[in-house]
N, C-alpha and C positions, 0 to 999 in steps of 0.2 A: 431674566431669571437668574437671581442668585446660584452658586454651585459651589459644591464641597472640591477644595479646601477655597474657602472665601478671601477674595485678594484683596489688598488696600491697607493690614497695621501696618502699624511701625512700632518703635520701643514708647513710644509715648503712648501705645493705646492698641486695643483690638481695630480691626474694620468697624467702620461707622454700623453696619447693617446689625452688628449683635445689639445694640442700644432698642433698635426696631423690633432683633427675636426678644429680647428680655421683655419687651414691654406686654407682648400676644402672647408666646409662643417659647415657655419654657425648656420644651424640649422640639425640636425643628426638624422637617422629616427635607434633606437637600437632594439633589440630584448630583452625582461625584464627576467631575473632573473627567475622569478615565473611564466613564458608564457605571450603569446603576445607581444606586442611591445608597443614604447614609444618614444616620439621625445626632444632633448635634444638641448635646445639653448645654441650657447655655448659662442661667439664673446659679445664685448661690446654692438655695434648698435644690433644685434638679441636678446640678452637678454631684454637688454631697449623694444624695440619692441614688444614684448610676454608682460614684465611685463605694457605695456603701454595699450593693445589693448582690450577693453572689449569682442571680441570675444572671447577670452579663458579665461573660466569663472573655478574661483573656486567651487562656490557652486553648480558647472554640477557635480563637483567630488565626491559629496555624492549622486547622483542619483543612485537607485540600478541597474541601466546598463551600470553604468560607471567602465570602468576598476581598478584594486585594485592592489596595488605591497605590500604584502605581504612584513615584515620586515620593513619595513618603517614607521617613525612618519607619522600621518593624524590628523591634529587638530580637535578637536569635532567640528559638527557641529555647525551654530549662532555664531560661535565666530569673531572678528572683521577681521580674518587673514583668516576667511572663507567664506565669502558674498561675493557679487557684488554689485554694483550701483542698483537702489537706495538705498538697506538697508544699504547697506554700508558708503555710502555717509551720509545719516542720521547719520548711529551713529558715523562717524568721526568727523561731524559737533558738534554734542555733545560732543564730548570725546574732542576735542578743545579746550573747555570752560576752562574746568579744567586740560588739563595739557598741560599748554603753556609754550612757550621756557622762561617767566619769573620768573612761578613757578618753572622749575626745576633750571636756574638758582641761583633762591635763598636758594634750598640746596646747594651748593658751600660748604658755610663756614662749614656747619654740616661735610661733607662728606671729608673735610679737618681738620676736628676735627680726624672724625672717622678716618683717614691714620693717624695720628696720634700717637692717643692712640695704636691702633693695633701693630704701629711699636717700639711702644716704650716698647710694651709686648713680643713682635719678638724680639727686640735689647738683651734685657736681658736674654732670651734663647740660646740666640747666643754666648755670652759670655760662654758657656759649649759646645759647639760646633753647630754640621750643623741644620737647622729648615728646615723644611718641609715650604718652601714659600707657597704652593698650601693650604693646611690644616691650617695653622694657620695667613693668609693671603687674597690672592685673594679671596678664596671662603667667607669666614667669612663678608669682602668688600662689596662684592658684593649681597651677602643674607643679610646681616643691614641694606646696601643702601636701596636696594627694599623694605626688611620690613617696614621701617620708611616711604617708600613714600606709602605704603599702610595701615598705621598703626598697625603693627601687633605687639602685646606685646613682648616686649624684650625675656623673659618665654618660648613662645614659637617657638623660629627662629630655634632650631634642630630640631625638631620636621618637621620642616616647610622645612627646608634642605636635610633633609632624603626622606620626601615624593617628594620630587622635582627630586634628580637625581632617586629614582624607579621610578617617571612617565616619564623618561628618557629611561629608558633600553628596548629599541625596541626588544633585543633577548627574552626577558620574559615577555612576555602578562601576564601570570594573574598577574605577581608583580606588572605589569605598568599598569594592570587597576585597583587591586584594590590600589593601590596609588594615580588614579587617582579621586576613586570613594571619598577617605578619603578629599583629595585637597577639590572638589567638596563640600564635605560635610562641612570642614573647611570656603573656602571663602562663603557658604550663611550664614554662621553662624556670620564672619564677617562683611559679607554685610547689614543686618538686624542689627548689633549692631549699622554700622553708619546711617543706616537710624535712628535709634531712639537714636542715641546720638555723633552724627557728630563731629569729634573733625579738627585737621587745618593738616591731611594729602588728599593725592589725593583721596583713595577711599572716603572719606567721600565728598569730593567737589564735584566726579563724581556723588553721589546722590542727589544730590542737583540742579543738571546742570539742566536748560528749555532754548527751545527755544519755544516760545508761552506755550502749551499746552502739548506739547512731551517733555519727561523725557527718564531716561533710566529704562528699566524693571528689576527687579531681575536678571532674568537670565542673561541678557548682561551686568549688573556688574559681577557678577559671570566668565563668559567667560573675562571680561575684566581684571580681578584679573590671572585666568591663563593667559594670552599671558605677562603681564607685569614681571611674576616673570618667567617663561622662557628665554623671551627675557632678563629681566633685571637683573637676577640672575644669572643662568645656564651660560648664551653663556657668558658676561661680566667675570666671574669666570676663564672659559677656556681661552679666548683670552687674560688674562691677563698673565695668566702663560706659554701659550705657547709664549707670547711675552717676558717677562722677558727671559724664555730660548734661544730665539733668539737671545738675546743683548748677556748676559753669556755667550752664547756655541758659539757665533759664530762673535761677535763683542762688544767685550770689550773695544776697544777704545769710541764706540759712547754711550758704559753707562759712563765711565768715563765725557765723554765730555757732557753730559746731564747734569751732575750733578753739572758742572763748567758752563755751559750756558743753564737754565730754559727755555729761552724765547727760544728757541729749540725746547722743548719739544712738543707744541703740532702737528709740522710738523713730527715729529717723531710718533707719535702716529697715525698721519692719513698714515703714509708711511705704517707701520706697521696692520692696519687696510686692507690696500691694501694687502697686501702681503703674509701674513699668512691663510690659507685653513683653514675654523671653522669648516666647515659640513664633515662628515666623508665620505658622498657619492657622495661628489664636486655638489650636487644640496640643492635648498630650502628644497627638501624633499615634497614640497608642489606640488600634481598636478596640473592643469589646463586643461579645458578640450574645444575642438574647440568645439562652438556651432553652425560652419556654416563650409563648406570649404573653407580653407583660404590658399591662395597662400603666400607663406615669403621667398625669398632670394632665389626662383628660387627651393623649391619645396611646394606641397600643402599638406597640414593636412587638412586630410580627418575628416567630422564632426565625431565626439564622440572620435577621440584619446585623447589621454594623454598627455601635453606637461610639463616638467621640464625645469630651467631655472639652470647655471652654473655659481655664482656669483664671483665663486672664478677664473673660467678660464676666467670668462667679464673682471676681474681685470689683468689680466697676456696678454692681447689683444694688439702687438706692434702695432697695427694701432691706438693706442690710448697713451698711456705708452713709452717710451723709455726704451730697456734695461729692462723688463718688470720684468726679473727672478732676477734681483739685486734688493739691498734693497736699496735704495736712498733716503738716511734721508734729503736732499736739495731739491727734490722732487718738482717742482712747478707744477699749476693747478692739484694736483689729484682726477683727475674726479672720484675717484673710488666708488664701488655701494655696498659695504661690507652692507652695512645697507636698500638694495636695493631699487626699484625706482617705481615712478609713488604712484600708492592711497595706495599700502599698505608696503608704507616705513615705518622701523620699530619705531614704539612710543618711543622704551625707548632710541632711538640715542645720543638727546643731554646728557640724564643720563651719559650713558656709556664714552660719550667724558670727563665727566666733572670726572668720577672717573678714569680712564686709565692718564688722564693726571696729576692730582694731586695725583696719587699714582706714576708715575715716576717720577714727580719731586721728591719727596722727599724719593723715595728708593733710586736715585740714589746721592743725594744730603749727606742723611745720610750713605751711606754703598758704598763708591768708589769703593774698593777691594774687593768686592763682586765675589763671585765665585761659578761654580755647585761644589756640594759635591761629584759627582760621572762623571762619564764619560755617554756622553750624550746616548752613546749606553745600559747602563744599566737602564737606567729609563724606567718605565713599564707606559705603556698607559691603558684604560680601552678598554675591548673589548665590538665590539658590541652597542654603544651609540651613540647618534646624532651628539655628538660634538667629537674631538680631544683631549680625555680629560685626562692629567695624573693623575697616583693614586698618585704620590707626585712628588712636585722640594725639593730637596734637597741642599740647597743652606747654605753655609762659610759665611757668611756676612766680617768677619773681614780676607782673601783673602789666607786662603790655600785651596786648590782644585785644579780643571780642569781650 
C-alpha cells in the first residue's frame, strides 16, 4: 500500500504511482507516513480546484487539532503562504504595491549583469578544467538576485546562504530551527534598518506601502523576507541546475540550438519549468485543511482532513499536455502551474523567469560544448531536503565529458 509522502521522484519526474492516481483517482484519499491519512490532488483540474477553493484553508493547518506529517516543511505561522482571505487578501493587496511585474522587470539588466560577471569567473576556472556549475553559479545567481531585491549587504550573502539551505533540511529539526530562529532574527534586524533608512530595494518599498491607513506590521515583513528568499533563492538555485542537467545529460542538441537561437529560449524555460519535479515529495509540502465537507471529483473530504496538492503530477496531466513525459522545447499554450495557482501563486515567478532565462541564454550562447564532467549516475543529490537538490554539477564548459 502506497503512503503519504509517496517515495520514488527524481527531478526528471514525480513517483511512477501518480501517472496510476491521474488515470482513477483525481483526488486520492493515502494513509501518512507518521499515521493517519491525507488526500492528495493529483490531475491538472483537481489541483487548480483545491488551490482555487477557500474551503481548504491553510491557516485550519496551524490549529492544534489539525493533523501534523511529521518530516515535512510547515511554513511559520502569519506568513503570506499561510493565511486565508481576508488576511490574505490584505496583505497581497499591499505587497502589490511594491512588488509589481515593473519593478522586477527592471532588475533585468542588473541580473544580466550579474550572469555575466559570474560566468566570466566560471569561464576562467574552466579553462583548468570541470567547475562545479551548482556552487559557483546557480546558487550564487540566485542568492544575489534575492539579496539585492531585499537589500541585503553584499558581506553578508554566505552567511545568508548557509542559514537558508539549514532552514531547509526537514531531517534535522534542531539545525533547521535554530537557522530558522537566526533568519528570524537577521530579517527583523533588516526590516527595522529599512524602516529607518529605506534605500531603492523591495524590502525597503514594502515598508513604506499604505493603503489608507493599513501599512505592513514588522512581523509580516519579517515573514515576507522569508517566503521571498525561499522561493526566490533556494527553489530558483535547484531548478536551474537540475535544468541545465537536463539539457547536458540528456539533450545536447537543444543546448547547442539555444545558444544559436535566444529568442527560443524563453519557451524552453517554460517547457522546462513544466517538466522537471522541484519538491522531493511531488507535493507543495503545504497542507490544507477542509473547513466543511466538501465533495471534489466523486469523493468527499470529510471536515478537519488534510489535503496536499501534486504540482508536479498537475503538470505531467495528458488531458491537458500532449505527450506529457517528453520534453517539447516548441511546447505551445503551456498551461503549466509550476509556480502554482489561484491567491497564493508564487511572488517571486516573474524573478525566477527573468533569471533562468537570461542565465540560458548566455550559458549556452558562451559554452556550446559544454558537457557533464561525470556520468550523470555518479552525481550525488542532497538527502532529505525539500527540494531535488545536488551537492554539485560538474560540468567541462570547453566539451570533454559525458
Amino acid at each position: 500500500m502506497v503512503s503519504f509522502p509517496v517515495p520514488g521522484s527524481s527531478y526528471r519526474g514525480p513517483a511512477p504511482e501518480f501517472a496510476r492516481f491521474r488515470a482513477s483517482r483525481p483526488v486520492v484519499r493515502l494513509p501518512a507516513a507518521g499515521g493517519g491519512h491525507c488526500w492528495v490532488a493529483t490531475t491538472h483540474e483537481s489541483v487548480r480546484a483545491v488551490l482555487d477553493d477557500v474551503r481548504f484553508s491553510r491557516a485550519a493547518s496551524y490549529e492544534p487539532t489539525a493533523p501534523t506529517f511529521p518530516g515535512l516543511f510547515q511554513a511559520p505561522p502569519g506568513m503570506i503562504i499561510s493565511l486565508d482571505p481576508p488576511a490574505h487578501t490584505r496583505l497581497r493587496d499591499l505587497v502589490s504595491q511594491a512588488f509589481s511585474a515593473d519593478l522586477i522587470e527592471a532588475m533585468r539588466p542588473r541580473i544580466r549583469q550579474l550572469v555575466s560577471d559570474l560566468l566570466d569567473r566560471v569561464g576562467e576556472e574552466a579553462l583548468e578544467g570541470p567547475v562545479d556549475l551548482l556552487g559557483k553559479f546557480t546558487f550564487p545567481l540566485a542568492i544575489i538576485a534575492i539579496s539585492d531585491l531585499l537589500g541585503v549587504p553584499a558581506a553578508e550573502r554566505d552567511t545568508f546562504a548557509r542559514l537558508i539551505r539549514e532552514f531547509a533540511a526537514v531531517d534535522a529539526p534542531e539545525i533547521a530551527a535554530a537557522a530558522g530562529e537566526k533568519l528570524g532574527e537577521y530579517m527583523a534586524a533588516l526590516v527595522f534598518g529599512k524602516m529607518n533608512e529605506p534605500g531603492d530595494d523591495v524590502l525597503s518599498a514594502l515598508t513604506q506601502v499604505r493603503i489608507g491607513d493599513d501599512r505592513l506590521e514588522v512581523g509580516e515583513l519579517i515573514g515576507l523576507g522569508y517566503t521571498l528568499l525561499g522561493a526566490g533563492g533556494d527553489s530558483t538555485a535547484c531548478h536551474l541546475a537540475s535544468s541545465v542537467l537536463t539539457l547536458l545529460g540528456h539533450h545536447r542538441d537543444v543546448w547547442v540550438r539555444l545558444g544559436e537561437h535566444p529568442e527560443e529560449v524563453p519557451a524552453a524555460v517554460e517547457e522546462l519549468l513544466r517538466w522537471i519535479t522541484l519538491s522531493t515529495n511531488d507535493t507543495t509540502g503545504l497542507p490544507r485543511i477542509a473547513v466543511e465537507d466538501v465533495t471534489l471529483f466523486g469523493v468527499t473530504i470529510p471536515q478537519g482532513d488534510a489535503v496536499f496538492v501534486s504540482t508536479g503530477s498537475a503538470n505531467r496531466d495528458s488531458e491537458v499536455f500532449g505527450e506529457p513525459d517528453t520534453l517539447d522545447f516548441g511546447r505551445a499554450d503551456n498551461e503549466h502551474i509550476a509556480f502554482g495557482y489561484g491567491i497564493h501563486r508564487c511572488l517571486g515567478a516573474p524573478l525566477a523567469r527573468i533569471e533562468l532565462t537570461e542565465a540560458f541564454e548566455e550559458l549556452t550562447r558562451r559554452f556550446p560544448a559544454a558537457r557533464l564532467a561525470v556520468a550523470e549516475e555518479e552525481l550525488e543529490w542532497q538527502k532529505a531536503d525539500m527540494n531535488h537538490r545536488l551537492v554539485a554539477l560538474p560540468v567541462d564548459l570547453h566539451g570533454k565529458g559525458f
